[in-house]
N, C-alpha and C positions, 0 to 999 in steps of 0.2 A: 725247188723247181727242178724238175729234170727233163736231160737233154737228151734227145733220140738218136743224136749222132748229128752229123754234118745238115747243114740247111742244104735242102733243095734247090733253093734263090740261086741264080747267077752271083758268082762272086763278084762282079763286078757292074757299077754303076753302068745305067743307060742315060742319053741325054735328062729323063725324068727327073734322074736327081744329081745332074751335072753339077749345079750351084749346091750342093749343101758339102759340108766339112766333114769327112767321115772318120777322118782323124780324131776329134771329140767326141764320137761316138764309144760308151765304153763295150770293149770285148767279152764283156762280160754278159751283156743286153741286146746280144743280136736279135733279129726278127723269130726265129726258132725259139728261142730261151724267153722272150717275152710272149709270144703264142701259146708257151707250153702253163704260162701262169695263171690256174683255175680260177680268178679270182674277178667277183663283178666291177664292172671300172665305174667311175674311174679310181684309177690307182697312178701311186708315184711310186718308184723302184731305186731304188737308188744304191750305188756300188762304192761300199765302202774302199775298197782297195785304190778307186780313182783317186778319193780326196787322199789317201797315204800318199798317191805318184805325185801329186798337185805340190802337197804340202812341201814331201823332200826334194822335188825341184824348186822350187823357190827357196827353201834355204841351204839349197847347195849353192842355189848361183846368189847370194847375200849373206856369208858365213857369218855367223855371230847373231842374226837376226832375231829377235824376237817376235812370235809371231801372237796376233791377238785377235781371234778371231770374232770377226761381226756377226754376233747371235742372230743379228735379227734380217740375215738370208736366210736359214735354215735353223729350229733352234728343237729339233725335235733332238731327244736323247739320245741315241744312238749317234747321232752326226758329234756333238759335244762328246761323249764319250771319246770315240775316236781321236778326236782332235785334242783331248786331251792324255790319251795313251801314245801319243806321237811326240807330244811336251809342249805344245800349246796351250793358251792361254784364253782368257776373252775379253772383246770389249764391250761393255754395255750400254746400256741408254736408260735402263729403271731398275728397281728394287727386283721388281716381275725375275728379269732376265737378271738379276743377282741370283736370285734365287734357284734359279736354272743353273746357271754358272755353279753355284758349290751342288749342288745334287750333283753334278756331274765330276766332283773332285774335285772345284780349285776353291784354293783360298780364295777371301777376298781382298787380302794383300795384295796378290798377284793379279787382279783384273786391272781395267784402266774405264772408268767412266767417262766416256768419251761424248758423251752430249753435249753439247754448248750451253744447253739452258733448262734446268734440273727444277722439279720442286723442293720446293724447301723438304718436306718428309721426308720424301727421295735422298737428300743429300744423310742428312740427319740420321738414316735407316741405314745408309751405306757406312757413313763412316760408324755409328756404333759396330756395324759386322767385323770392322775392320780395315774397309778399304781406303788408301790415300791419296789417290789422286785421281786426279778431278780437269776434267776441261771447262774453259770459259772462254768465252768471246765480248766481254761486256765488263762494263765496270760493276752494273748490277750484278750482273752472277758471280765477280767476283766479291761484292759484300754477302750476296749469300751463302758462300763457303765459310768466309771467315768468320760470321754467324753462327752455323750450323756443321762446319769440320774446322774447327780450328785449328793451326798447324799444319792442315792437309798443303798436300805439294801439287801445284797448280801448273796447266800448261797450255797457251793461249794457242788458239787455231787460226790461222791467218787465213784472210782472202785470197784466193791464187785463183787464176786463166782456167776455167773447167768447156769450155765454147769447142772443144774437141770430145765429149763423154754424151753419152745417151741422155744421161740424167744429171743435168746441170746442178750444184747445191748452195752455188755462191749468190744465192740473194735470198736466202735464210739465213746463212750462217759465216762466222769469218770475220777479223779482224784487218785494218788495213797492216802493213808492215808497222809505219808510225805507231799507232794504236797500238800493236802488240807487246813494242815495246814501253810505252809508257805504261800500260796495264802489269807487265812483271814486275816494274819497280814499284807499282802501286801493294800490287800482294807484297811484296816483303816490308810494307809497310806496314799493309792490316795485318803480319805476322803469320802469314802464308809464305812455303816456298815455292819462289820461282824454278822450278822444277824441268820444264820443257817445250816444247815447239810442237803444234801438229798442222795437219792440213787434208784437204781434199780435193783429187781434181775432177773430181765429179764419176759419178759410177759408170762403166763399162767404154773406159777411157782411152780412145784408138789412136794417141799421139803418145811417144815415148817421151815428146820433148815436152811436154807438160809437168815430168816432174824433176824434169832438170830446172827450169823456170823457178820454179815450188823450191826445191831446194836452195837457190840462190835468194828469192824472197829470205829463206830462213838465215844466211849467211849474216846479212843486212843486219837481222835483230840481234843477230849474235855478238855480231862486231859492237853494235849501239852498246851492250849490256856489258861486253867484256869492260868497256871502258869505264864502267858505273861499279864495276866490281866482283859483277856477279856470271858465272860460267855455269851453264844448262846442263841439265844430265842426261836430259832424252831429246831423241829427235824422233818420230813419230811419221811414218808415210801414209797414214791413213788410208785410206783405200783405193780402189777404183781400177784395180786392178782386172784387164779385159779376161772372159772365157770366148771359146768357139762356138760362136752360130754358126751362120752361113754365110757371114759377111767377113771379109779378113782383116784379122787383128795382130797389132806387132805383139810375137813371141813374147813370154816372159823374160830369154835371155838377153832382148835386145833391150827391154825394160829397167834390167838387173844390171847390165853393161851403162847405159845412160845415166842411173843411179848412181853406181860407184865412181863413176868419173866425177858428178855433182860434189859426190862427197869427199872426193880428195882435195878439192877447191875451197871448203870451209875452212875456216878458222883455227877451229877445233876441231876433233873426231867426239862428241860427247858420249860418255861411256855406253848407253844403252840407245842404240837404232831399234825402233819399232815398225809396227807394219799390222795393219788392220782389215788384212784381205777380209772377203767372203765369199761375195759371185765367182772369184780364182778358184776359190778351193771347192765348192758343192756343187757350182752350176752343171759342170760336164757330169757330174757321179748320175744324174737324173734322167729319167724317162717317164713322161707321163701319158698315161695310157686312158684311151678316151673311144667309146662304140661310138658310130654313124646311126643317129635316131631318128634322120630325116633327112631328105634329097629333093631339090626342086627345081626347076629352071625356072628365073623370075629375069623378064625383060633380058635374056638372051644370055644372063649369066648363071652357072652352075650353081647352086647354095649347099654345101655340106654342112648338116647340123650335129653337133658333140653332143654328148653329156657332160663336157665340162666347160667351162669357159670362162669369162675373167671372174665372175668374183667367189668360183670355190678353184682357183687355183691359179688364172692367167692373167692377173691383172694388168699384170707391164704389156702386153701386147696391146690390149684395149687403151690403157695412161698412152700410148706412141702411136695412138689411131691407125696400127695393123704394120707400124714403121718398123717391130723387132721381130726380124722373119727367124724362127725355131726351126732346126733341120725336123722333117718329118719323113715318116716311114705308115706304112702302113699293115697288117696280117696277109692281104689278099699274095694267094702265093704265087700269082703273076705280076707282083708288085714291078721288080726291074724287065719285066717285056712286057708292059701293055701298053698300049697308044698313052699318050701324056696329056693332060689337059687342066688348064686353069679353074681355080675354085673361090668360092667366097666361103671361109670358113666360121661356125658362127657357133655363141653358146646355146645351151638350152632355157637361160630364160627370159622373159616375156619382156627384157629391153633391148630394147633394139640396136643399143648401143657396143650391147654384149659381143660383138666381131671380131673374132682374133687374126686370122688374114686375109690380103685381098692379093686375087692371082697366085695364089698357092699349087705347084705343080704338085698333083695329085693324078693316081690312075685312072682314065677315065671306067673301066671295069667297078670301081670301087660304089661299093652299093648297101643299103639296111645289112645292119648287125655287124658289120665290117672294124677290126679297131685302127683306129688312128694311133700313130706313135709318137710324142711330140719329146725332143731329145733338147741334150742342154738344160734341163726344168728342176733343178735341184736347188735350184736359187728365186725366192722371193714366189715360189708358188703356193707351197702348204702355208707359209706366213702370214699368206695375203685373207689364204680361204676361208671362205664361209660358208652356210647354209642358204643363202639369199635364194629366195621362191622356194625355200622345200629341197635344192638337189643340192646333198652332201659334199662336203671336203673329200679329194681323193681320201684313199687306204694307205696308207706307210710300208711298204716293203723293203726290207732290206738284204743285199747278198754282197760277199765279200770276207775277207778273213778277219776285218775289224773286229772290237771286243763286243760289239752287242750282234755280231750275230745269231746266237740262240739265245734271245734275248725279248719272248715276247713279251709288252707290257700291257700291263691293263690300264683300263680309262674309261671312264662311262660313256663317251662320245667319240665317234666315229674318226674324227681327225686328230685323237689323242692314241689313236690304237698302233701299233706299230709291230708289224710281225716279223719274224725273221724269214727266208724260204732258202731251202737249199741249193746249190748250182750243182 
């Protein structure tokens, strides 16, 4: 991609886009540098150097941390690569995304299968690779390891408070405290080790004190088990750690701060603290870039039609019926001075349900062939995508000094392509 020099834009915001966070926008992806990109949308762009910044802040401000990254925000190649040339790890959920994991360099020693509830293949397939630990939540899936990994070293997920995260998980998944521990002692029965502790407070989590809570749950088990004999080796913070929309989120370091205090208060320090970011690390690197294919005025509201929309790439906005507002930008080069006005933003296909926001400040100037720029998209977009009615998964682009940028791969299908572009 090349840059013409400085953007003509106002450098600075007008009320239009007073509410969006331009701080998560990456510098790399201004409206100039994504205008200058030849390429038919939609496309996702995505700036390898963010998730570098992402990654070493987070384990600056939690030294020692292990980091295991949730494949299944982003699990195209390039993004793994990266994360693994930084010294990251992954956590999985199947074989699939085992699989993905070592193409990209790791062992499968070093993964953590963090599912709660595995099939049996699944387990079976991991542990011949090599892998050894396993999460469960149940007395069943704990006979299933000891089944199908025997030996393997097992780490229960507890139920914790998620009624503060976008996307609640604790009525899927999760152990109560009690149960957690009766469950450890049960594996070192069936000849599994009790290995560790995990949890979640649910994805895109806007309370710090959620995993101070979570932590102290885990104290609870801890203490139960010290007195049975047995001392854990991992503690596990599983995810949910917040990116920048447009809505404001406590900082990582206030995150990191409330953490560390939790964990001076345990029992123990057990040797290995983990951590299962995803939407932290890829969502800000993202720009998804989307043409205006149709404009209407229906019963006195605006309709802006995309070419993309939830199900080749937006789905979370559609799942929170229009509640996760994405900073958006637009190409028009009167983007920050023209009159402002509300929009119903919608996808291209034929359900009706496909809407990704309502009262979206948009230029009213903004018109056919125009692209929309939707930011933050680096997380749970290309994952989601499909072909649904005929219109394509975005294109994969990538820029940044990570190791896959010259790095094009092939792939028969269009959401498996991933090009590199220069900046």
């Amino acid at each position: 991609m090349s840059d013409e020099g400085p953007s003509p834009l106002l450098p600075e915001p007008t009320p239009l886009q007073r509410h969006q966070r331009y701080d998560a926008w990456s510098p790399s992806l201004s409206i100039a540098r994504l205008n200058a990109i030849h390429q038919e949308t939609p496309f996702l762009v995505c700036d390898l150097d963010t998730i570098g910044r992402r990654y070493e802040e987070l384990t600056g401000l939690l030294p020692g941390l292990a980091v295991f990254f949730a494949m299944k925000s982003n699990s195209a190649a390039p993004i793994l690569r990266t994360i693994r040339s930084l010294g990251g790890s992954f956590e999985i959920a199947s074989v699939a995304e085992l699989r993905m994991a070592e193409a990209a360099g790791a062992a499968a020693a070093d993964l953590l299968y963090s599912n709660p509830v595995k099939p049996p293949a699944h387990i079976a397939a991991a542990a011949a690779a090599g892998l050894t630990r396993f999460a469960f939540d149940s007395e069943a899936e704990l006979r299933k390891l000891a089944e199908h990994a025997p030996g393997a070293s097992v780490y229960a997920r507890l139920r914790v408070a998620d009624d503060t995260s976008l996307f609640p998980l604790s009525q899927k998944f999760g152990a109560s405290v009690e149960a957690a521990g009766d469950l450890l002692l049960l594996a070192r029965d069936l000849g599994l080790v009790p290995y560790g502790l995990t949890f979640h407070v649910g994805s895109q989590c806007t309370n710090a004190m959620a995993w101070e809570r979570a932590v102290e749950q885990c104290a609870v088990v801890m203490r139960r088990l010290m007195r049975a004999g047995v001392r854990l080796e991992m503690l596990n913070l599983g995810g949910g750690l917040p990116a920048r929309y447009t809505t404001p989120v406590p900082g990582v370091s206030l995150i990191a701060a409330v953490i560390g205090a939790a964990l001076d208060r345990l029992p123990y320090r057990p040797p290995v603290l983990a951590a299962e970011p995803g939407r932290y690390l890829v969502a800000e690197s993202g720009v998804l870039a989307a043409t205006v294919i149709g404009i209407d005025d229906r019963r006195g509201d605006r309709w802006v039609y995309l070419d993309v929309g939830g199900y080749n790439g937006m789905m979370e906005a559609v799942q929170t019926g229009g509640r996760w507002h994405f900073p958006l930008l637009t190409s028009r080069p009167d983007h920050y001075r023209a009159a402002s006005g509300t929009a119903t933003v919608t996808g291209p296909s034929c359900d009706s349900s496909d809407t990704l926001f309502y009262g979206a400040a948009l230029p009213t100037t903004l018109g056919l062939g125009d692209r929309v720029y939707i930011g933050t998209a680096g997380a749970y977009t290309s994952s989601y995508a499909s072909s649904f009615n005929g219109f394509p998964p975005p294109t994969l682009l990538y820029v940044g000094a990570g190791p896959a940028r010259l790095l094009p791969l092939p792939g028969g299908h269009r959401s498996d392509r991933s090009v590199a572009v220069a900046v």
